[in-house]
C-alpha positions as CSV (number, residue, x, y, z in Angstrom):
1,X,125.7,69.8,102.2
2,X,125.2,68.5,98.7
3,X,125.0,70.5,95.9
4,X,121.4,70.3,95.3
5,X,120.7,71.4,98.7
6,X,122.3,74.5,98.2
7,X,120.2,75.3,95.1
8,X,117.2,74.6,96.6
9,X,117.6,77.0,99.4
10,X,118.4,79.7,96.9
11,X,115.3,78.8,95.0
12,X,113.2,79.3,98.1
13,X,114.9,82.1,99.1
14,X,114.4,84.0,95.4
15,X,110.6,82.9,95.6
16,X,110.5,84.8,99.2
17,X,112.0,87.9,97.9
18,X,109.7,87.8,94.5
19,X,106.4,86.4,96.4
20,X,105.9,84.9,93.0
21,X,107.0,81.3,91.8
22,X,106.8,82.8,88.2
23,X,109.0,85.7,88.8
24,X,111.1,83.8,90.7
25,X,111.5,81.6,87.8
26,X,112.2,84.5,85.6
27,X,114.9,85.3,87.6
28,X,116.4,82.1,88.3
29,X,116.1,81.1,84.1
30,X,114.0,78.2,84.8
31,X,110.3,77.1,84.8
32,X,107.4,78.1,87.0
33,X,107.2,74.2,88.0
34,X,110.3,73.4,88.3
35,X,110.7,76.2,90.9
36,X,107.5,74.7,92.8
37,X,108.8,71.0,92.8
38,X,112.3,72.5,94.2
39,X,110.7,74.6,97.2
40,X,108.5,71.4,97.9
41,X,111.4,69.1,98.1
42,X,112.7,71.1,100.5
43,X,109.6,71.6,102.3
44,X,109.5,67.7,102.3
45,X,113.3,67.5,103.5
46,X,112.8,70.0,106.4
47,X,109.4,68.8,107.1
48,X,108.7,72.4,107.8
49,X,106.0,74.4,105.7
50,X,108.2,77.3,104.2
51,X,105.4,79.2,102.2
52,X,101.6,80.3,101.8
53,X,100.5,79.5,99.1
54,X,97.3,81.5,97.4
55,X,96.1,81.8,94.2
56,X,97.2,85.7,94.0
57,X,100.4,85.4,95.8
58,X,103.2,83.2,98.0
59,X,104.1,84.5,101.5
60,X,107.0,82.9,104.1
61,X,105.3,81.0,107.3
62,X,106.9,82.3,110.3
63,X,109.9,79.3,109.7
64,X,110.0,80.4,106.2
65,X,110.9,83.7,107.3
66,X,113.5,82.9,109.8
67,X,115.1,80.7,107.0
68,X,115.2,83.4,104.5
69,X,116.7,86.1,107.2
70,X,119.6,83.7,107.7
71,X,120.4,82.8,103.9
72,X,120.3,86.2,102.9
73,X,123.2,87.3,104.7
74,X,125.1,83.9,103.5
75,X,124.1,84.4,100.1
76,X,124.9,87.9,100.0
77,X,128.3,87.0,101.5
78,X,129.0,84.8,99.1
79,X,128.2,87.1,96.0
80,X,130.1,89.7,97.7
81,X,133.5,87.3,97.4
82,X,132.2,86.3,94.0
83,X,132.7,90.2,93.3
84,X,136.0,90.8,94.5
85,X,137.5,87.9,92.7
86,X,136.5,89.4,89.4
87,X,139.6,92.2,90.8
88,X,142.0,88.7,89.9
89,X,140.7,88.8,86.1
90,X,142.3,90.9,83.5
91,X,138.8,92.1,82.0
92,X,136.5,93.7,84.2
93,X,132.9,91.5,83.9
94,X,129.8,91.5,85.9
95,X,126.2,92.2,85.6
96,X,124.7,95.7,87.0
97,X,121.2,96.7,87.5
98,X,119.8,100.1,87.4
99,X,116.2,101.4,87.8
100,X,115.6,105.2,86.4
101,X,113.4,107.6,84.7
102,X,113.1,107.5,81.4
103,X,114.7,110.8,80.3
104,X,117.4,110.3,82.4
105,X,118.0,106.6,81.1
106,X,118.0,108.5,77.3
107,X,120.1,111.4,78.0
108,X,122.3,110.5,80.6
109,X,122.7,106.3,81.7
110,X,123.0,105.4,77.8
111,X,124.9,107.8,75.7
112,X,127.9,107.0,78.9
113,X,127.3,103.8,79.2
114,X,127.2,102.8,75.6
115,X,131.0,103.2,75.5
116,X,131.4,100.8,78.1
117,X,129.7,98.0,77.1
118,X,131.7,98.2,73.8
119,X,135.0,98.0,75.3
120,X,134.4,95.9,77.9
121,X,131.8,92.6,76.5
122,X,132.2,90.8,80.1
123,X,130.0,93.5,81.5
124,X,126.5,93.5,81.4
125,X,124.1,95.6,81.9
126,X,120.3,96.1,82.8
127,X,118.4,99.5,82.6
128,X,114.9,99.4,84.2
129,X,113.0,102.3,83.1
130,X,110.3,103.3,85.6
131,X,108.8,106.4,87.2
132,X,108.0,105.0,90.5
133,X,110.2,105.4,93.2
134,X,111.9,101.8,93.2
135,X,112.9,100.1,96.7
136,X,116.3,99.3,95.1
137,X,117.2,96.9,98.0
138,X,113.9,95.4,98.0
139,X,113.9,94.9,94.0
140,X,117.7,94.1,94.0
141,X,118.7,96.4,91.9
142,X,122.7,97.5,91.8
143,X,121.5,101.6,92.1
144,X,118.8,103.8,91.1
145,X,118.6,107.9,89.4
146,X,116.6,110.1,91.4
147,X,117.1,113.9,91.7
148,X,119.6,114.3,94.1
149,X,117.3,115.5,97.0
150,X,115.1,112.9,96.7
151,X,117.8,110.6,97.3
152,X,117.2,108.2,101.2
153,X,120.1,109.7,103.8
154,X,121.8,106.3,103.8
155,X,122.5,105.9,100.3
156,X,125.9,106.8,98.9
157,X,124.3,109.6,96.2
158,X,127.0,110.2,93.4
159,X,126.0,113.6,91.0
160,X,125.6,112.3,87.2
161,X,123.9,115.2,85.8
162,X,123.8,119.6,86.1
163,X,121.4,121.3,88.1
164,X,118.3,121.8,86.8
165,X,114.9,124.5,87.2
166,X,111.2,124.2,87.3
167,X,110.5,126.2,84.6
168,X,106.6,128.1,84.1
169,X,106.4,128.6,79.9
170,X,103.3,130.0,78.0
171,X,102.9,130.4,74.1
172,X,103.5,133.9,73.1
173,X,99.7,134.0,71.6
174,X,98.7,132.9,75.2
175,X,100.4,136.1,77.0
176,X,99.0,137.8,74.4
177,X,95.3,136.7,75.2
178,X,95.9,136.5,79.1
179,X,98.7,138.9,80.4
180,X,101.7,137.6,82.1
181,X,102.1,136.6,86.3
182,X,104.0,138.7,88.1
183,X,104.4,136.5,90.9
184,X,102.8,132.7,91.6
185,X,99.7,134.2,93.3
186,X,98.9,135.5,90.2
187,X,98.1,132.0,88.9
188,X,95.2,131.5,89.9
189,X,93.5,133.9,87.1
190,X,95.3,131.9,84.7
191,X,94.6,128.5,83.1
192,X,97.5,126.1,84.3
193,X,97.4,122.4,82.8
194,X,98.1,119.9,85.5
195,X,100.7,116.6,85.6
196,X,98.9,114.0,87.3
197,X,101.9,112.0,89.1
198,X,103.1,108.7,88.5
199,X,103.8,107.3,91.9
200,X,100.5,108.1,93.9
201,X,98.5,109.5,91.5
202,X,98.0,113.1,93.1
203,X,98.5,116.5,91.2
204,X,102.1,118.1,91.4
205,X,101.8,121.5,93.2
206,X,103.6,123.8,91.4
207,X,106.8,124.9,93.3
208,X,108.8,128.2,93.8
209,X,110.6,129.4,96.2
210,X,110.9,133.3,97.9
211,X,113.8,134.4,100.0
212,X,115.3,130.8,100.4
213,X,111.6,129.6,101.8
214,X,109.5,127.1,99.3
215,X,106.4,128.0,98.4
216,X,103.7,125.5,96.5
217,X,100.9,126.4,94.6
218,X,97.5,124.1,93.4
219,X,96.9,125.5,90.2
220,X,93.6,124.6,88.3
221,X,92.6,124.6,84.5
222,X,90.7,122.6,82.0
223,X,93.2,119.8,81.3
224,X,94.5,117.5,83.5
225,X,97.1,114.9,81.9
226,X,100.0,112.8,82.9
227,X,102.0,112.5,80.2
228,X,104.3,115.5,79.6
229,X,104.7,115.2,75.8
230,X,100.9,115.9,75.9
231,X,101.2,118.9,78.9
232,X,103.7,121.0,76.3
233,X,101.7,120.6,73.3
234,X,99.0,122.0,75.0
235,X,100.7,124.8,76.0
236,X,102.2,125.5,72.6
237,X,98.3,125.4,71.0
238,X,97.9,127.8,73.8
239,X,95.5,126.1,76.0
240,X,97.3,127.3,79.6
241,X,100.7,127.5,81.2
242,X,102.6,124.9,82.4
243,X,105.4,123.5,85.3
244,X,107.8,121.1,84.2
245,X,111.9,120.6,84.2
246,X,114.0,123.1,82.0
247,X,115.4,120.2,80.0
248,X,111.8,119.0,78.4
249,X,111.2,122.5,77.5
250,X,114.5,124.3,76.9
251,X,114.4,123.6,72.9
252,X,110.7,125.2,72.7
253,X,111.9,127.9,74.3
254,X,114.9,128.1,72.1
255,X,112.7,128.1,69.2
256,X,110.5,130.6,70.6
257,X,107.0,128.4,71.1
258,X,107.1,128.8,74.6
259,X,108.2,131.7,76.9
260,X,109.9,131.4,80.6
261,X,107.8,133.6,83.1
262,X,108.2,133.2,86.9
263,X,112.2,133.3,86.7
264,X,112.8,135.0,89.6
265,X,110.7,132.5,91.7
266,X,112.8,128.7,90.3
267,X,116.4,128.6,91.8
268,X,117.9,125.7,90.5
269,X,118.2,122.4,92.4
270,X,119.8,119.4,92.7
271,X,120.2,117.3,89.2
272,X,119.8,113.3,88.5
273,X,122.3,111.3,91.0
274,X,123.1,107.5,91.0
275,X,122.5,106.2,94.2
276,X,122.9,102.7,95.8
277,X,123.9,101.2,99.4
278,X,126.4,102.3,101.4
279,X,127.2,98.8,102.2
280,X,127.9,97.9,98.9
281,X,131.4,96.3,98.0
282,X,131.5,97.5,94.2
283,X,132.3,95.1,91.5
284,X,135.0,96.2,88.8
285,X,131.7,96.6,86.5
286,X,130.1,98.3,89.3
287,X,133.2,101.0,89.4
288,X,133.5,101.2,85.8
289,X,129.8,102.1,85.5
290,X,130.8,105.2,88.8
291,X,133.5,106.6,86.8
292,X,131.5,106.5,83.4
293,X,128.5,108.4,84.7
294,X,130.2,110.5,87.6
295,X,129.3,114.2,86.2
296,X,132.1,116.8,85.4
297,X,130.9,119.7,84.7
């Protein structure tokens, strides 16, 4: 096979995986057309049409799809040796992707990871901040942070940060005005400000749990927002309680702008973990990054 050939299948095969000749050329470091003329050539080589072509997206034909199932494996192979080679070299090196919240790309990934990219330049590395939850196979990423149990059963999930709580916090002029809750029922004579979730768009049900069994509550109240920053202001100004992770709100408490009520009812849970495929082969940057982030205690 000549050395053009092999770069055209790994074109067409990046171009199946994006579904976009632009990102695919964003990925590869090259031009939009110069990633079309390459999948054509090889379309013209095969005589086989490889893709659909719309003018919203790029799908495999059924041949295009049997061709990508059996260069992925090849290609993946073959950056799996790549890998292991770099154990030969005397400075670990590599690139590593990883998709995660932002708060946990702030107060966790960088501070530990900052360390390592000065000591080692041969490593690079690619945060992806996003609230969704990321396909990290799909979107070839190297790993992911989610809390630890919303981490997929076949993922290798390693702990990075503490537990945390669900904390419920009201200004002290708003207990004032309104009384306390004694228990979560009792929410629903109080004015509650709601997240509206990133991924799907629906409200997050408050959660608590009784005697080791969860118990969610649809709280209501007169604003609805989905941007936290603008959820504990609100409450501070005294316009309801909210539901959110100890960690935005522990230095509000601290300062004594917000009080805890509900304490009883939030056990903590599982904290941020890195996860990634269990079929992974790590890279000497790939283990460097583990052992940077791997949470002590």
């Amino acid at each position: 096979m000549k050395r053009e050939e092999l770069g055209d299948l790994m074109a067409f095969l990046v171009v199946c995986e994006e579904r976009s000749f632009t990102r695919a050329a964003a990925r590869l470091g090259t031009s939009q057309s110069s990633v079309s003329h390459t999948v054509k050539r090889l379309e013209e080589r095969l005589d086989l049409r490889l893709l659909t072509r719309t003018t919203r997206n790029v799908s495999p034909t059924l041949a295009g799809e049997q061709l990508a199932a059996t260069l992925r494996p090849a290609f993946d192979g073959i950056e799996a040796r790549l890998s292991s080679l770099n154990d030969m070299r005397s400075k670990p090196a590599g690139h590593v992707r990883i998709t995660s919240s932002r708060h946990a790309a702030i107060e966790i990934l960088w501070p530990r990871l900052s360390p390592v990219l000065a000591e080692h330049p041969d490593v690079q590395l690619e945060i992806s901040v996003d609230q969704k939850m990321t396909d990290i196979v799909e979107e070839r990423f190297d790993a992911g942070v989610r809390l630890g149990e919303s981490v997929e059963k076949d993922m290798i999930a390693l702990r990075i940060g503490p537990d945390l709580r669900m904390l419920t916090v009201g200004a002290p002029d708003y207990f004032a005005r309104h009384g306390r809750p004694q228990t979560p029922h009792d929410l629903t004579d109080h004015n509650c400000i709601n997240l509206r979730l990133p991924t799907l768009g629906g409200l997050y049900p408050w959660e608590y749990e009784q005697d080791g069994k969860p118990l969610n509550v649809r709280v209501e109240g007169q604003l609805t927002t989905n941007d936290v920053d603008v959820i504990i202001q609100a409450a501070i100004d005294g316009r309801g309680l909210c539901c959110l992770p100890d960690y935005h709100l522990q230095r509000h408490i601290e300062e004594k702008r917000l009080e805890p009520v509900l304490e009883q009812w939030s056990p903590p849970f599982p904290g941020y973990h890195l996860y990634y495929p269990s079929r992974r082969q790590a890279s000497p940057a790939f283990a460097l990054i583990l052992e940077a982030l791997r949470y002590r205690g």
